[in-house]
C-alpha positions as a LaTeX table, in Angstrom:
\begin{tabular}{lrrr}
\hline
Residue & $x$ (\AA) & $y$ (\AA) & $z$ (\AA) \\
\hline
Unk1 & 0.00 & 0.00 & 0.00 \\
Unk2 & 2.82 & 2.38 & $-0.67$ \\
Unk3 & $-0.02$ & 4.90 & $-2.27$ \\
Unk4 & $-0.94$ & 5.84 & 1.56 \\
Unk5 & 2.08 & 7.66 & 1.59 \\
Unk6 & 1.56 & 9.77 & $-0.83$ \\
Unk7 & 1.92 & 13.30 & $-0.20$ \\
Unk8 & $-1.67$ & 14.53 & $-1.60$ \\
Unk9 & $-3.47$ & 11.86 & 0.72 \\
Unk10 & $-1.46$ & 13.45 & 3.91 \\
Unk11 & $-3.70$ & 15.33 & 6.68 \\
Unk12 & $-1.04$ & 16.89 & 9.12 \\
Unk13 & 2.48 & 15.78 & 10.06 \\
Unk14 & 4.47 & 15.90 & 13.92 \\
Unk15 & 7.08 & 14.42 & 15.74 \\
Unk16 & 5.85 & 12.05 & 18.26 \\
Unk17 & 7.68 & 11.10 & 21.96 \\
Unk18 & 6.26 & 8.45 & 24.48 \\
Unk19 & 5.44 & 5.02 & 25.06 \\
Unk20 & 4.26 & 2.33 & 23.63 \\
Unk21 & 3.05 & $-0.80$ & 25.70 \\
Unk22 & 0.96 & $-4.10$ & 25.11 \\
Unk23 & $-1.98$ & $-5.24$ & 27.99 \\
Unk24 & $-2.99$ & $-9.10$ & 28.28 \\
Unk25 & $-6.58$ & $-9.90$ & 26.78 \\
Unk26 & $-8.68$ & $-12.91$ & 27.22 \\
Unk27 & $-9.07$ & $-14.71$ & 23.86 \\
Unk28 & $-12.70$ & $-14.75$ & 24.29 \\
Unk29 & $-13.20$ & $-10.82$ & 24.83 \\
Unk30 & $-10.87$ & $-10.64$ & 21.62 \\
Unk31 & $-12.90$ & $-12.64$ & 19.68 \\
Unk32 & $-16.45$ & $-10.98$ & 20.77 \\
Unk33 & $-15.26$ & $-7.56$ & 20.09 \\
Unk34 & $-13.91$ & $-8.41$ & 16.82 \\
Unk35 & $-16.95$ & $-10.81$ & 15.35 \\
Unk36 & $-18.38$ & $-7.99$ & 13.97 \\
Unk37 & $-15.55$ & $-7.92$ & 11.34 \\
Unk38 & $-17.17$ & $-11.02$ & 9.78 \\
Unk39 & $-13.99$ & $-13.61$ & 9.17 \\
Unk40 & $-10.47$ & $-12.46$ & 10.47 \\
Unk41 & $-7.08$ & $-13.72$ & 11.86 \\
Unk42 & $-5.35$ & $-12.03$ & 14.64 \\
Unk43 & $-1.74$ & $-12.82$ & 14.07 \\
Unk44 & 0.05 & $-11.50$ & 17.30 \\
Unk45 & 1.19 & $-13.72$ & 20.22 \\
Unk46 & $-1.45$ & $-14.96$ & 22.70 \\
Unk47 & $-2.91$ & $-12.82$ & 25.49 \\
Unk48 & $-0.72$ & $-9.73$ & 24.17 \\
Unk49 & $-3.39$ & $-7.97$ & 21.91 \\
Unk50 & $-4.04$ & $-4.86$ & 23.22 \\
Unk51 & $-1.58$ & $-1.87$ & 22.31 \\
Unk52 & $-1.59$ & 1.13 & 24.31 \\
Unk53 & 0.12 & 4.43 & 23.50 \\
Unk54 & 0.47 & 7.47 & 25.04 \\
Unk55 & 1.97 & 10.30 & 22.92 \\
Unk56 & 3.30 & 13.91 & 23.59 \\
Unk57 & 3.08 & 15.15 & 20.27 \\
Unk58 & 5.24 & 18.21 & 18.39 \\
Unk59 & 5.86 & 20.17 & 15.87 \\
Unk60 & 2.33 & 19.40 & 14.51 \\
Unk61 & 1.46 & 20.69 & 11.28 \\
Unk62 & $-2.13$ & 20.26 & 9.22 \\
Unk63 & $-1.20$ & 19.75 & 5.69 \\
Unk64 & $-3.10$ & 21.97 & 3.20 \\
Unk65 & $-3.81$ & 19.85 & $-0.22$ \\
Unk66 & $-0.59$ & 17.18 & 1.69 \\
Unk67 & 1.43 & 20.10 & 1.96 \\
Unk68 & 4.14 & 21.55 & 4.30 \\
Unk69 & 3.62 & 25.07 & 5.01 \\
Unk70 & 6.82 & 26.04 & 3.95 \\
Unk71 & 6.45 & 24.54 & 0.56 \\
Unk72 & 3.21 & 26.71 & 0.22 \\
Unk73 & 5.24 & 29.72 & 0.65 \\
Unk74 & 7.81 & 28.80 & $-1.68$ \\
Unk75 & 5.03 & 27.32 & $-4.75$ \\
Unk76 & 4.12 & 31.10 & $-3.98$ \\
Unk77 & 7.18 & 32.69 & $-3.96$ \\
Unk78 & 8.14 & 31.28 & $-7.36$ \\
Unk79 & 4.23 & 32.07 & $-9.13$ \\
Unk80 & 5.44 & 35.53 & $-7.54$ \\
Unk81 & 8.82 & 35.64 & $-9.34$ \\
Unk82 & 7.79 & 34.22 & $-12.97$ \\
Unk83 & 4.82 & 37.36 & $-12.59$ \\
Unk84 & 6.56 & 39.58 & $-11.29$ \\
Unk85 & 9.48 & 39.59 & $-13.73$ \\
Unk86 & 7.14 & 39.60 & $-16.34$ \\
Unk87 & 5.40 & 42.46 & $-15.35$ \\
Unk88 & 8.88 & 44.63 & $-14.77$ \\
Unk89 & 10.14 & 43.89 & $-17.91$ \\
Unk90 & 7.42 & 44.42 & $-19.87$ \\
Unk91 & 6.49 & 47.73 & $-17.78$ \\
Unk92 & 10.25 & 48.42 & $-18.23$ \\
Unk93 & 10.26 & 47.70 & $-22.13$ \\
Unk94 & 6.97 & 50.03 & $-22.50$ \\
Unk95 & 8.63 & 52.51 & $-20.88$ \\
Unk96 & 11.39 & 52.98 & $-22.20$ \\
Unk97 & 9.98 & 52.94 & $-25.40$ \\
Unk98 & 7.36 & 55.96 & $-24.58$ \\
Unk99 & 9.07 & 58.05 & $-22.86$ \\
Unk100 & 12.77 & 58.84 & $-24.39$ \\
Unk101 & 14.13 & 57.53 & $-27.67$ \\
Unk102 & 16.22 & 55.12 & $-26.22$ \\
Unk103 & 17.72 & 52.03 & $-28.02$ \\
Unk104 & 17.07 & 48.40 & $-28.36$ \\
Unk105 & 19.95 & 47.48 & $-25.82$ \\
Unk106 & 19.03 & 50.73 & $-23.63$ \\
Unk107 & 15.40 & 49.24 & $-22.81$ \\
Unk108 & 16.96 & 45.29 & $-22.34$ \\
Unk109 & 19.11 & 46.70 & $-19.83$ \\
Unk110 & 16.15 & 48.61 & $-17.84$ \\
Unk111 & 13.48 & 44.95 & $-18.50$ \\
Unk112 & 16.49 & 42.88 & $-17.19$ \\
Unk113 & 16.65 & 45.31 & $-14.22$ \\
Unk114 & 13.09 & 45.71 & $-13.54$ \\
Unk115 & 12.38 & 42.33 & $-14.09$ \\
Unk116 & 14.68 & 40.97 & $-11.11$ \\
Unk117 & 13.36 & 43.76 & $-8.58$ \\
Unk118 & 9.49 & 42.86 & $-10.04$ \\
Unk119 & 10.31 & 39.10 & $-9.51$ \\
Unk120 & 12.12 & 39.59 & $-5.97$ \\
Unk121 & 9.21 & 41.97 & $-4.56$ \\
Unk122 & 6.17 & 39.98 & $-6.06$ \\
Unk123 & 8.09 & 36.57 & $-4.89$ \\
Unk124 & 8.19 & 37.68 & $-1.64$ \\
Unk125 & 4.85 & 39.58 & $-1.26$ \\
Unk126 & 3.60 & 35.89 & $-2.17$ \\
Unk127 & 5.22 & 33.94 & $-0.07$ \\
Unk128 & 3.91 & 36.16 & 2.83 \\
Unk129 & 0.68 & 35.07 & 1.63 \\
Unk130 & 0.63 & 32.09 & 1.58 \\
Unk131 & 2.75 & 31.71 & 5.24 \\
Unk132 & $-0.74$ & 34.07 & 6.54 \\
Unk133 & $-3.27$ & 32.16 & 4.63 \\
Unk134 & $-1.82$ & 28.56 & 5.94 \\
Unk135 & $-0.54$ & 30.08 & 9.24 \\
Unk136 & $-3.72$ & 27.98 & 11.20 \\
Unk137 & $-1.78$ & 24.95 & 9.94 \\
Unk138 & 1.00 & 25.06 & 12.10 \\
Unk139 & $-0.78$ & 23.33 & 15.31 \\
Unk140 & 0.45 & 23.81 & 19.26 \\
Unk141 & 1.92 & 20.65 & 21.05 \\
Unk142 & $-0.94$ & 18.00 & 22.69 \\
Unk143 & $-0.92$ & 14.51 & 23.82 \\
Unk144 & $-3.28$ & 11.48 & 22.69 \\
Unk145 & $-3.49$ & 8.20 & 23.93 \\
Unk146 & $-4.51$ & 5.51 & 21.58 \\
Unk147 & $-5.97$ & 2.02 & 22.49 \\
Unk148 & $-5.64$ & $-0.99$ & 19.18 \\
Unk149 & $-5.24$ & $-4.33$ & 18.39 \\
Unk150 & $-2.63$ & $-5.17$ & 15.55 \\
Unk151 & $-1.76$ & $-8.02$ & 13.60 \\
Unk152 & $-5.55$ & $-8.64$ & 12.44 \\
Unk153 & $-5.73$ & $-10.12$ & 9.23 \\
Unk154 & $-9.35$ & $-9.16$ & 7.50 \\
Unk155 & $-10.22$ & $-11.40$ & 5.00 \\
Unk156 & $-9.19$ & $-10.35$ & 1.43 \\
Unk157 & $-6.64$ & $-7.50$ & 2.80 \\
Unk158 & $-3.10$ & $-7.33$ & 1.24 \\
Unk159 & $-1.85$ & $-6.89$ & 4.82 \\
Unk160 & $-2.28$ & $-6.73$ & 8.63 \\
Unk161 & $-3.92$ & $-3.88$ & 10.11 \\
Unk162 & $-4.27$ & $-2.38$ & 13.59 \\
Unk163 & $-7.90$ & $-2.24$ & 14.88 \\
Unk164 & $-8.60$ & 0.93 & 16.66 \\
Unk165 & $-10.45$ & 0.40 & 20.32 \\
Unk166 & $-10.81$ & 4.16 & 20.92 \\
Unk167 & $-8.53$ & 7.66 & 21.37 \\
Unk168 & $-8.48$ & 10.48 & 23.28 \\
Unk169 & $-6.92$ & 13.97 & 23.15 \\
Unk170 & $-6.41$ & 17.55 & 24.24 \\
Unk171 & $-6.11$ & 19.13 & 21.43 \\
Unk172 & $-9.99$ & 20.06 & 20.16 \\
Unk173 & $-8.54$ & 20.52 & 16.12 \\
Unk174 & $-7.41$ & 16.68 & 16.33 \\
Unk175 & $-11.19$ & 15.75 & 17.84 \\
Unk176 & $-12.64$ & 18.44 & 15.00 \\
Unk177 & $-10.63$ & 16.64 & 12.69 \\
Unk178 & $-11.67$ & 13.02 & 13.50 \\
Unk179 & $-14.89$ & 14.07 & 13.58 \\
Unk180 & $-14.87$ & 15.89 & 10.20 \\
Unk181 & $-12.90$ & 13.11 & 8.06 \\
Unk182 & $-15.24$ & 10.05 & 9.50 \\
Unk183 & $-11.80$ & 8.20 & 10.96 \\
Unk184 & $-14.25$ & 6.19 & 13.44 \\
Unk185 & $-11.77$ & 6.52 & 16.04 \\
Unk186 & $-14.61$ & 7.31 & 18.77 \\
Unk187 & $-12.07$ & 10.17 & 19.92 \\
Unk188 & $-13.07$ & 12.16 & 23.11 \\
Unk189 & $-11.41$ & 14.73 & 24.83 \\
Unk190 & $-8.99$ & 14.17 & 27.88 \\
Unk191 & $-6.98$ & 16.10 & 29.87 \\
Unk192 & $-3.35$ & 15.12 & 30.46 \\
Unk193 & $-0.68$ & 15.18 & 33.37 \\
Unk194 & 2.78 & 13.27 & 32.33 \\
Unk195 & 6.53 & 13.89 & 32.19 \\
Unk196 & 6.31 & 13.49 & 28.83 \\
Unk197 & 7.89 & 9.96 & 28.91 \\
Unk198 & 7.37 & 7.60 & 31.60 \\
Unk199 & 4.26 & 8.75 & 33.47 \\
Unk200 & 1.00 & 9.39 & 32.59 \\
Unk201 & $-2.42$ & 10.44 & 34.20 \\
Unk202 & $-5.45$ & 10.73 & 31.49 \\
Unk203 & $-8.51$ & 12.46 & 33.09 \\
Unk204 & $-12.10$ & 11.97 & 30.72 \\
Unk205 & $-15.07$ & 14.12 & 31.12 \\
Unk206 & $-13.80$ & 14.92 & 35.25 \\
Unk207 & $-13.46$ & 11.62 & 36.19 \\
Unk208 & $-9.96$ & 9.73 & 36.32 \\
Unk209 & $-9.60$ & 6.95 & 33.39 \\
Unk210 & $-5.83$ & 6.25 & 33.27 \\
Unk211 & $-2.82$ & 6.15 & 35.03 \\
Unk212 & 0.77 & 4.28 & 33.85 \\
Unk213 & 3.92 & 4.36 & 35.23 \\
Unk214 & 7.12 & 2.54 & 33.09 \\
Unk215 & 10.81 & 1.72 & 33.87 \\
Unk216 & 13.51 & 1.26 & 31.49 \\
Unk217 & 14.41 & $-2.39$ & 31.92 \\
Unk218 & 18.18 & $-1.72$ & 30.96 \\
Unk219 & 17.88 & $-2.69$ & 27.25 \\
Unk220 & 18.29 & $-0.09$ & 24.80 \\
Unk221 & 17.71 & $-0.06$ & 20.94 \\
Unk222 & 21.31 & $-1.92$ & 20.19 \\
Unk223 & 19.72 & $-4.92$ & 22.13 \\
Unk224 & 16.10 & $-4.83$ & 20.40 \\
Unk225 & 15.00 & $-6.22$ & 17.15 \\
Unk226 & 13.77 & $-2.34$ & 16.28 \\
Unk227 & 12.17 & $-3.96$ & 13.16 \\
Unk228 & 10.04 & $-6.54$ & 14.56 \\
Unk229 & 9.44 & $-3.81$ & 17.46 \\
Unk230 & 8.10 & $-1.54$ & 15.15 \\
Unk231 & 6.15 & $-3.80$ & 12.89 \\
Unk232 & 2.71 & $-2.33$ & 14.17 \\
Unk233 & 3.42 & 1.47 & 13.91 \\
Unk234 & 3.48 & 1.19 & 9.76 \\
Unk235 & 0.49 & $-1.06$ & 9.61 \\
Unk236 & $-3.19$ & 0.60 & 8.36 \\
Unk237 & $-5.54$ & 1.75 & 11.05 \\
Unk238 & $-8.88$ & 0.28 & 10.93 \\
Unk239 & $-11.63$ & 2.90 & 12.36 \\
Unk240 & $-15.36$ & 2.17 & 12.63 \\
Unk241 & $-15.35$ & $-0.52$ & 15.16 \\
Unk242 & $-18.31$ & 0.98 & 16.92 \\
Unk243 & $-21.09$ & 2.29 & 14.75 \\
Unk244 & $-19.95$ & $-0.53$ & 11.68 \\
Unk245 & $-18.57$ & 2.26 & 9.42 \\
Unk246 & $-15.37$ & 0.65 & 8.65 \\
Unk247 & $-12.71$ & 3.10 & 7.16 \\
Unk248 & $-8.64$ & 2.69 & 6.50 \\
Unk249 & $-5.92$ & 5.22 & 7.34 \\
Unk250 & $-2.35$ & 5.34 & 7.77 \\
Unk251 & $-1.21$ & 6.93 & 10.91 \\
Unk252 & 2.77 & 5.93 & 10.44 \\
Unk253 & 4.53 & 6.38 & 13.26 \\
Unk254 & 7.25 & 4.10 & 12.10 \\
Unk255 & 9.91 & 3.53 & 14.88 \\
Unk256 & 12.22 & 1.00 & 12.84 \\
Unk257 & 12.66 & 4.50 & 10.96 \\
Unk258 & 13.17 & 7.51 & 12.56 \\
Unk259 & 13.47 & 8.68 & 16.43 \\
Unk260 & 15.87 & 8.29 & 19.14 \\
Unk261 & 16.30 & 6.97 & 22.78 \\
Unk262 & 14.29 & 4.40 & 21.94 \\
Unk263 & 14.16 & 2.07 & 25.57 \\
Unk264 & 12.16 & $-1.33$ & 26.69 \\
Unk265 & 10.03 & $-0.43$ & 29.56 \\
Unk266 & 8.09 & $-2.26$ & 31.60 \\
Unk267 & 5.76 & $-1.20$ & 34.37 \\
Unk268 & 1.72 & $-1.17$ & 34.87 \\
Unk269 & $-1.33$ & 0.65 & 33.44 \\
Unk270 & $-4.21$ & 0.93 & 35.63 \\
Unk271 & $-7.75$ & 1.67 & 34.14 \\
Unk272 & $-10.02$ & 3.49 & 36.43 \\
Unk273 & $-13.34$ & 3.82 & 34.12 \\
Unk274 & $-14.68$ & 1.67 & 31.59 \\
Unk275 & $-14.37$ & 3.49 & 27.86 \\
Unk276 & $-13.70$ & 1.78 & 25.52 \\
Unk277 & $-14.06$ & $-2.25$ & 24.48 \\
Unk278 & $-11.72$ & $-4.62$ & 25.69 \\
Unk279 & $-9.82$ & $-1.90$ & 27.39 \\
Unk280 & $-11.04$ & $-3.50$ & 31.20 \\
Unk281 & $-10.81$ & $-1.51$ & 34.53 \\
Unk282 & $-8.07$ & $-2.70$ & 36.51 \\
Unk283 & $-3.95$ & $-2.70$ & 36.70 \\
Unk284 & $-2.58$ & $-4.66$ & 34.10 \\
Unk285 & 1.15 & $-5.00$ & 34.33 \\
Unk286 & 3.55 & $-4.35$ & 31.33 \\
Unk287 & 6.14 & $-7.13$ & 30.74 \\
Unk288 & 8.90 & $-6.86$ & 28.41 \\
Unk289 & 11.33 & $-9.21$ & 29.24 \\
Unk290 & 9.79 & $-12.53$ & 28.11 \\
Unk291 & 7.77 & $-10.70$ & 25.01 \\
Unk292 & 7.81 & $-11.67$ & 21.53 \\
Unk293 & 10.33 & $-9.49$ & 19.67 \\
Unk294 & 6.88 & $-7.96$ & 18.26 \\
Unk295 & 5.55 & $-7.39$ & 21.75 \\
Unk296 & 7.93 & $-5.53$ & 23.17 \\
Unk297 & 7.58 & $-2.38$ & 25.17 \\
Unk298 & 8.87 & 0.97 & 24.47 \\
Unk299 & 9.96 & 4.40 & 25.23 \\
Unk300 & 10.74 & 7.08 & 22.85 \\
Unk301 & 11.66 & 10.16 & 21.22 \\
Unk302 & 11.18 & 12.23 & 18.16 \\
Unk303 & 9.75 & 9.86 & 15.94 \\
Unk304 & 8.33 & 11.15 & 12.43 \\
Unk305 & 4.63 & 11.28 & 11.79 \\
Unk306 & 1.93 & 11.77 & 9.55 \\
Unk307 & $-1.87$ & 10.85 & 9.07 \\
Unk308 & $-3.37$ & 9.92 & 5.46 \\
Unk309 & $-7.10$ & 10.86 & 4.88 \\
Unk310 & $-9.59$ & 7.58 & 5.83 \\
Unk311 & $-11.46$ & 5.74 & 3.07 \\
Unk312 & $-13.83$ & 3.26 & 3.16 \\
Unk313 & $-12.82$ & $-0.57$ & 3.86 \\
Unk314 & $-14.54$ & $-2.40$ & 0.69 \\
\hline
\end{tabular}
């Protein structure tokens, strides 16, 4: 699916830092909550199915038409340049021609000069445009926590995907967004308390709904299969569980790629309110050290984002 990379299908783009940790599921819940896919295969590990993640995320930008801000500005400066040069030179040409019986190499030398000062002044005077018109793109820091189960296999796919449970956020233009685009992510709106890294309180509607706490075990990235570890961070995310509108997106977060400190934690993650399915009340502890190269734990920083628009699952 190397299409839902493609620049025009991008939403926004960010650097993401945090955690990302797998909870123990009974096979029965797993299979209940995901009948209503009709026929699928869930390819992870036993017991391991739930992935939790809890990002602070930076340097967030909404992509206008899958594009950077910055390259706005510069599409503009150039449209700026080729019209303004063409203006100065041929205001340059005209008048020269009008207003003193100058020669033919006379009024090239005044078009060549008026047309760099017309391109310069245009190409910048456009470029400021665009940077105001697209400055609402360039969006403030905010944290999410997300809640899937990869490795599921849907019958007919050409690949795994990662089944959303539910999200939440403090940032209302990523709920606006969801909402908008029809991602199916049930995303609500949380409020968030962390050290960016390690611990994590997430507060929904008042009322306390999650609390984690992780330890680096010791091993660091030279002692992890990063691949394997990041083999659910490039995979499709399925949206729709809940109202049956089933929709694909790409939210690549792809740790086997970029970012940096990258750490096995363990620890536990202790769900105070019932949300979301298969995401059970309770402390469920975080084990790294006997996990499947797939199913390990991790901290992390700096990793390279972006979101594709959703379409529907056919």
């Amino acid at each position: 699916m190397k299409h839902w990379g493609s620049p025009r299908l991008r939403v926004a783009a960010s650097k993401m830092t945090g955690v990302r940790c797998y909870l123990d599921v009974e096979p029965d819940a797993l299979a209940r909550t995901l009948a209503p896919l009709g026929h699928v295969e869930v390819r992870g590990p036993p017991r391991r199915q739930i992935c939790c993640e809890l990002w602070h995320v930076t340097e967030g930008r909404v992509l206008v038409g899958g594009r950077e801000r910055e390259e706005w500005a510069s599409v503009a400066r150039e449209m700026g340049h080729l019209a303004g040069g063409w203006w100065g030179a041929s205001m340059a040409w005209t008048w020269g021609a009008l207003a003193r019986p100058t020669g033919v190499a006379d009024r090239a030398r005044l078009a060549r000069r008026w047309a760099q000062e017309g391109a310069a002044r245009a190409g910048d005077f456009m470029a400021g445009q665009a940077r105001d018109a697209t400055h609402w793109t360039v969006v403030e820091p905010y944290h999410e926590l997300l809640f899937t189960v990869p490795d599921v296999q849907l019958e007919g796919a050409p690949e795994p995907v990662s089944v959303v449970l539910g999200m939440v956020t403090d940032l209302p233009l990523a709920l606006k967004i969801d909402r908008i685009a029809s991602y199916g992510y049930d995303k609500r709106m949380a409020e968030f308390s962390t050290d960016g890294r390690h611990h994590w309180e997430v507060t929904v509607d008042g009322a306390p709904f999650l609390r984690a706490a992780f330890e680096p075990t010791g091993r660091g990235e030279a002692e992890i299969d990063r691949v394997s570890a990041a083999a659910g961070t490039i995979q499709p995310l399925l949206g729709g569980l809940s109202d049956r509108r089933l929709v694909l997106a790409e939210l690549r977060r792809d740790l086997g790629a970029s970012g940096d400190q990258l750490r096995e934690v363990e620890g536990t993650v202790e769900v105070e309110s019932w949300l979301f399915p298969l995401v059970e009340e309770g402390c469920h502890a975080v084990r790294s050290r006997e996990a499947p190269p797939n199913r390990i734990s991790m901290s992390f920083r700096g990793v390279d984002t972006f979101v594709t628009y959703p379409r529907p699952v056919r």
